[in-house]
TORDO-332862 format. One record per residue (C-alpha): chain; x, y, z; residue number from 1. Coordinates in steps of 0.1 Angstrom, whole numbers. Layout:
<lumza = A; east = X; north = Y; up = Z; sefi = NUM> .
...
# end
This chain:
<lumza = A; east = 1271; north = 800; up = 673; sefi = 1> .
<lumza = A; east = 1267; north = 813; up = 706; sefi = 2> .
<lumza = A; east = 1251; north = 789; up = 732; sefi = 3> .
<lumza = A; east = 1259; north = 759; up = 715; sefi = 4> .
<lumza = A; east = 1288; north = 733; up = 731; sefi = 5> .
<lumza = A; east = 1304; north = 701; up = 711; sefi = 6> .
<lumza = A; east = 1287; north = 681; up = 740; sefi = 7> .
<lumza = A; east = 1251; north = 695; up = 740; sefi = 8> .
<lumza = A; east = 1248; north = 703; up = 773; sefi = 9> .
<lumza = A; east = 1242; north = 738; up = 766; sefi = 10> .
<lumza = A; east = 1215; north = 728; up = 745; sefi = 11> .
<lumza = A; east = 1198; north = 714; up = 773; sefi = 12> .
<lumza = A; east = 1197; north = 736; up = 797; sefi = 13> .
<lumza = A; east = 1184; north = 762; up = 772; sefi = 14> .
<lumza = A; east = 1153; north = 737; up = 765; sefi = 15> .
<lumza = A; east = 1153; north = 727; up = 800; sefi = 16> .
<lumza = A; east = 1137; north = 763; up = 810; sefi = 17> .
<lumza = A; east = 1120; north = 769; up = 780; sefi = 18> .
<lumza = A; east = 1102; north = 737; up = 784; sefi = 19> .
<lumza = A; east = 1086; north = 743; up = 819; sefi = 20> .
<lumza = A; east = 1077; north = 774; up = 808; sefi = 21> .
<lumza = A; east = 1060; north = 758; up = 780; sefi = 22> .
<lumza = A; east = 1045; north = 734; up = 798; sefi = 23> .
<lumza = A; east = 1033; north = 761; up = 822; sefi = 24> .
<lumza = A; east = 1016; north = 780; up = 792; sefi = 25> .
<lumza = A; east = 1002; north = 749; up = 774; sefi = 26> .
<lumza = A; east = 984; north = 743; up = 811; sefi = 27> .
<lumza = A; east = 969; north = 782; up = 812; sefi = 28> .
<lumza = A; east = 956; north = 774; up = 778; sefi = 29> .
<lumza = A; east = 939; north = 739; up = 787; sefi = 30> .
<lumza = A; east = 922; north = 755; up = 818; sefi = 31> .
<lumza = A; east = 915; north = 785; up = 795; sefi = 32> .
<lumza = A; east = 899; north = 760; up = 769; sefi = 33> .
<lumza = A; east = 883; north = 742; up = 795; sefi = 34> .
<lumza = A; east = 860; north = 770; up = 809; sefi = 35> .
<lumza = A; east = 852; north = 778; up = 771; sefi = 36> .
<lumza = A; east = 835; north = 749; up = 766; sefi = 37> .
<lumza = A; east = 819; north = 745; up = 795; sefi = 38> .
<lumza = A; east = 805; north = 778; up = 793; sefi = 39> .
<lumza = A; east = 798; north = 772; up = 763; sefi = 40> .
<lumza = A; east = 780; north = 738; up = 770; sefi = 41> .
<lumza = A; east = 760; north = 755; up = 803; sefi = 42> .
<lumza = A; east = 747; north = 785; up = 777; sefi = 43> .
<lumza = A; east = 733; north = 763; up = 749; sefi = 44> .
<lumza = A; east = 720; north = 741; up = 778; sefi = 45> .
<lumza = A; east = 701; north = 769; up = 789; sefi = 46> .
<lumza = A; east = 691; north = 787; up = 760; sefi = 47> .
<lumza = A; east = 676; north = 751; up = 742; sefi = 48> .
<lumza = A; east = 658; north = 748; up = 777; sefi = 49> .
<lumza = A; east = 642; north = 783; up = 778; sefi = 50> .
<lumza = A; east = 631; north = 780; up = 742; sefi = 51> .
<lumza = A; east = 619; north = 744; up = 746; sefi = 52> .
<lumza = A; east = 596; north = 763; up = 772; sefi = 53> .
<lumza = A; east = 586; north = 790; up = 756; sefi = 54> .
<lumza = A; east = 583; north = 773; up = 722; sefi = 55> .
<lumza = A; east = 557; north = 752; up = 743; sefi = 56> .
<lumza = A; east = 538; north = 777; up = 761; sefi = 57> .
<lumza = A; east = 539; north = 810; up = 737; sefi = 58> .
<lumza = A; east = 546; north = 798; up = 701; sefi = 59> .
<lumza = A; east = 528; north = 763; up = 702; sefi = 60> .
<lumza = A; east = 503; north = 759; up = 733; sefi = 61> .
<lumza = A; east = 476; north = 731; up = 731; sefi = 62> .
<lumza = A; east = 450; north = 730; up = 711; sefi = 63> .
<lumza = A; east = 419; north = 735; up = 734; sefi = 64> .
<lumza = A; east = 390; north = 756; up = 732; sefi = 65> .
<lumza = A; east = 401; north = 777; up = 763; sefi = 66> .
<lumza = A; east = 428; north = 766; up = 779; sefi = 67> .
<lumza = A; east = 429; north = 789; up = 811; sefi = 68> .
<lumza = A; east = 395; north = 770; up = 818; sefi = 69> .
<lumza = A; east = 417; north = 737; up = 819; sefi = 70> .
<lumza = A; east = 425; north = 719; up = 847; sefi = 71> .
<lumza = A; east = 438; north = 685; up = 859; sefi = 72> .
<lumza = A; east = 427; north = 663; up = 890; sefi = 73> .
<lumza = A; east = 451; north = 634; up = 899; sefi = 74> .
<lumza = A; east = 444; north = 608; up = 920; sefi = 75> .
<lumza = A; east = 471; north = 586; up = 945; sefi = 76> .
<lumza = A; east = 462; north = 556; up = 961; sefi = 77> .
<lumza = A; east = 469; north = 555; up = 996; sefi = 78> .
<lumza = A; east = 483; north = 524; up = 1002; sefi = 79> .
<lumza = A; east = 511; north = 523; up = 974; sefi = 80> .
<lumza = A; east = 512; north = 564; up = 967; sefi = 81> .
<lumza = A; east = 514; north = 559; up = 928; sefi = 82> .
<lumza = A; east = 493; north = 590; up = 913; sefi = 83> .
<lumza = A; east = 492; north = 572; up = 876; sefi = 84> .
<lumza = A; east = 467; north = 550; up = 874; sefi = 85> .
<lumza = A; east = 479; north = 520; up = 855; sefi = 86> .
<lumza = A; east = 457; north = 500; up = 827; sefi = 87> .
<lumza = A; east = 449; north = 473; up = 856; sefi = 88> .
<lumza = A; east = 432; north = 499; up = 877; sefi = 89> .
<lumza = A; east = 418; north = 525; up = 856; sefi = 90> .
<lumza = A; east = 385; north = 508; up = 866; sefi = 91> .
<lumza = A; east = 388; north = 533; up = 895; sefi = 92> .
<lumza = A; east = 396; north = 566; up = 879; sefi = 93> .
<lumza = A; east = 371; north = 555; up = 854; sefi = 94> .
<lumza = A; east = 348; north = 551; up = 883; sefi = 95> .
<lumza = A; east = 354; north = 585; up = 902; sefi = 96> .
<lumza = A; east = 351; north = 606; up = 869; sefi = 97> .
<lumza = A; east = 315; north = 587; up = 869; sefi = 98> .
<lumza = A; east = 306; north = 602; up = 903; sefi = 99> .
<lumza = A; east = 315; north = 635; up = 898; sefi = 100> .
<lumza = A; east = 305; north = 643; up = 863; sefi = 101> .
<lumza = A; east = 269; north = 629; up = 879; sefi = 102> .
<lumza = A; east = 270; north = 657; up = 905; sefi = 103> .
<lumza = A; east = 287; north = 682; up = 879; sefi = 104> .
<lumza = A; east = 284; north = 714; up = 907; sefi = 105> .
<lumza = A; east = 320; north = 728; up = 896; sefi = 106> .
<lumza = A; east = 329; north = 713; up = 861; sefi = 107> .
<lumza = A; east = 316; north = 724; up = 828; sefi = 108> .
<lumza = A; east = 330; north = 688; up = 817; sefi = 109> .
<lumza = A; east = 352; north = 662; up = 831; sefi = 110> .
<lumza = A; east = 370; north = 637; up = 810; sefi = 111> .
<lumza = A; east = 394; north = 607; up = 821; sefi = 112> .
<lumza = A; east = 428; north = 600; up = 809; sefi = 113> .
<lumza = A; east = 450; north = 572; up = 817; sefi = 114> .
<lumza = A; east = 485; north = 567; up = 800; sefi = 115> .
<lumza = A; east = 495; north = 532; up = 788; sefi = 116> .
<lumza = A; east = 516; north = 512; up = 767; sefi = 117> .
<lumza = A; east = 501; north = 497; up = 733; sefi = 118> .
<lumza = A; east = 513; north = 475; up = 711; sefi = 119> .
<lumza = A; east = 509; north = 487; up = 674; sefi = 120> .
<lumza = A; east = 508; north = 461; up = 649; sefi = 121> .
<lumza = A; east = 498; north = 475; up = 620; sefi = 122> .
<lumza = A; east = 534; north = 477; up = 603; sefi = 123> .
<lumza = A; east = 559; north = 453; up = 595; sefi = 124> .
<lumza = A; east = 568; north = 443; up = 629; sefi = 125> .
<lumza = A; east = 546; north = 446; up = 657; sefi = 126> .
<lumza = A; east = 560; north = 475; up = 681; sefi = 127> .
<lumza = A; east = 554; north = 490; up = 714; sefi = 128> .
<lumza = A; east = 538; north = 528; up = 710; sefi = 129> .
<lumza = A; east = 527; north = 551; up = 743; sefi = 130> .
<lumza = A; east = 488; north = 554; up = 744; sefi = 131> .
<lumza = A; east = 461; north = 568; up = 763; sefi = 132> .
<lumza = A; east = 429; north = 552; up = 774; sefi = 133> .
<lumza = A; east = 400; north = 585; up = 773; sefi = 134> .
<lumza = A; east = 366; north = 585; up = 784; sefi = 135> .
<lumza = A; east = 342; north = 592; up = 754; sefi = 136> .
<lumza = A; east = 341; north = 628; up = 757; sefi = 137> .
<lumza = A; east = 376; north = 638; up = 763; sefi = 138> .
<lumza = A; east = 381; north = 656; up = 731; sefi = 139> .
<lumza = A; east = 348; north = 676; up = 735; sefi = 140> .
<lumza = A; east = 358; north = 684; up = 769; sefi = 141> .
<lumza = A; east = 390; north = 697; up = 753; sefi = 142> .
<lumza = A; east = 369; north = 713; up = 722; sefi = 143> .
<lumza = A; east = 388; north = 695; up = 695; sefi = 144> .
<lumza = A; east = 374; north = 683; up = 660; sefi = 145> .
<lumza = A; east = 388; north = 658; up = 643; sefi = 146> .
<lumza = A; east = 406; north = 664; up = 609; sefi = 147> .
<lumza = A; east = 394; north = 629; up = 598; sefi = 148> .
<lumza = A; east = 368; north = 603; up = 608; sefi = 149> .
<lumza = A; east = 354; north = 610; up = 643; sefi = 150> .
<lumza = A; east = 361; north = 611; up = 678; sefi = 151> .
<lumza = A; east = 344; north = 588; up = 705; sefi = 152> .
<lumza = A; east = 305; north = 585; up = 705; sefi = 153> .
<lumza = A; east = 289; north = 585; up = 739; sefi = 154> .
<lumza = A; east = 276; north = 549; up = 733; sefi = 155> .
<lumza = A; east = 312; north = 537; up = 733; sefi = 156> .
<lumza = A; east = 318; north = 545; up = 770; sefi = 157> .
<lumza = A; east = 292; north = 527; up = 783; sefi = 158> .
<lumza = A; east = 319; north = 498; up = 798; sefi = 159> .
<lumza = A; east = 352; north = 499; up = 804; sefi = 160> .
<lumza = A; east = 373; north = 479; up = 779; sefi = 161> .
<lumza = A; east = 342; north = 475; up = 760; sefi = 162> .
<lumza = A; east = 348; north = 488; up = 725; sefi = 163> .
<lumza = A; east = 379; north = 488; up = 706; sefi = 164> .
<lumza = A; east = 382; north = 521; up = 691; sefi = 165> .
<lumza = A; east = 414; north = 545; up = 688; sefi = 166> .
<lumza = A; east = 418; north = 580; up = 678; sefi = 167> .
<lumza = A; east = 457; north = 584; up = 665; sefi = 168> .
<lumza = A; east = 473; north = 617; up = 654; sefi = 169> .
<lumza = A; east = 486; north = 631; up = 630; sefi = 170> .
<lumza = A; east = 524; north = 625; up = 636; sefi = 171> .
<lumza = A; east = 513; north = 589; up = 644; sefi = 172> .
<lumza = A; east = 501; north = 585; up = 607; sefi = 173> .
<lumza = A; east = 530; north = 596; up = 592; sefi = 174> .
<lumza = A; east = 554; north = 572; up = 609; sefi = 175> .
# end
């Protein structure tokens, strides 16, 4: 029993070195372990990114008859420099589409789009869903046909806030 004293002390000093040395290891493989995972955190990170993208632009794009022909005008008002119109004012947008759809020199078609909060109440519990408020022909403009019932008749854009019709998707429905 070499090493070993009645006392202890031996003992000790024995696991007195080999415990700094462990302690010195058990750091390496913390800082080791640490770089793992945040390599391994930074590569998912990128790789769900890139295929969000490309899922996106390549695998699912939109819908539209052409979209290379697609473009989108925005407009910001001076005084506040907001670029989304908000329910309130859409009135304005509304208003500009108007003008230049009338003079038409450089667009084949010209829709308006402004984003808004709804409140759905058709389930148990009224909720609060993201919208859109379209002019009439915004899904001709976009050469879409409806898989069920219609879209917007011409008649129906006449006024803004004037009719109360909605178009919902797909995904919508099956909530």
């Amino acid at each position: 029993m070499q090493g070993f004293s009645e006392d202890g002390r031996t003992i000790w000093k024995h696991s007195g070195k080999t415990f700094g040395r462990d302690c010195a290891c058990c750091s390496r493989a913390l800082v080791f372990s640490a770089v793992a995972v945040l390599s391994l955190a930074l590569g998912i990170g990128a790789n769900t990114t890139i295929f969000t993208v490309v899922n996106a632009i390549l695998l699912h794009p939109l819908p539209v008859k052409d979209i290379s022909q697609v473009v989108e005008l925005d407009t910001i008002d001076t005084k506040t420099k907001v670029g989304l119109p908000t329910p309130r004012s859409s009135e304005c947008p509304f208003r500009i589409v108007r003008t230049i759809r009338s003079r038409r020199k450089f667009f084949s078609g010209l829709s308006c789009i402004v984003t808004t909060a709804l409140t759905w109440s058709g389930g148990a519990e009224p909720r609060q869903v993201n919208g859109q408020l379209v002019s009439a022909n915004y899904f001709e403009v976009l050469g879409l046909q409806p898989v069920a019932g219609r879209f917007f008749l011409p008649e129906e854009d006449t006024k803004l806030n004037g009719n109360t019709v909605a178009v919902i998707s797909h995904s919508f429905l099956g909530q």
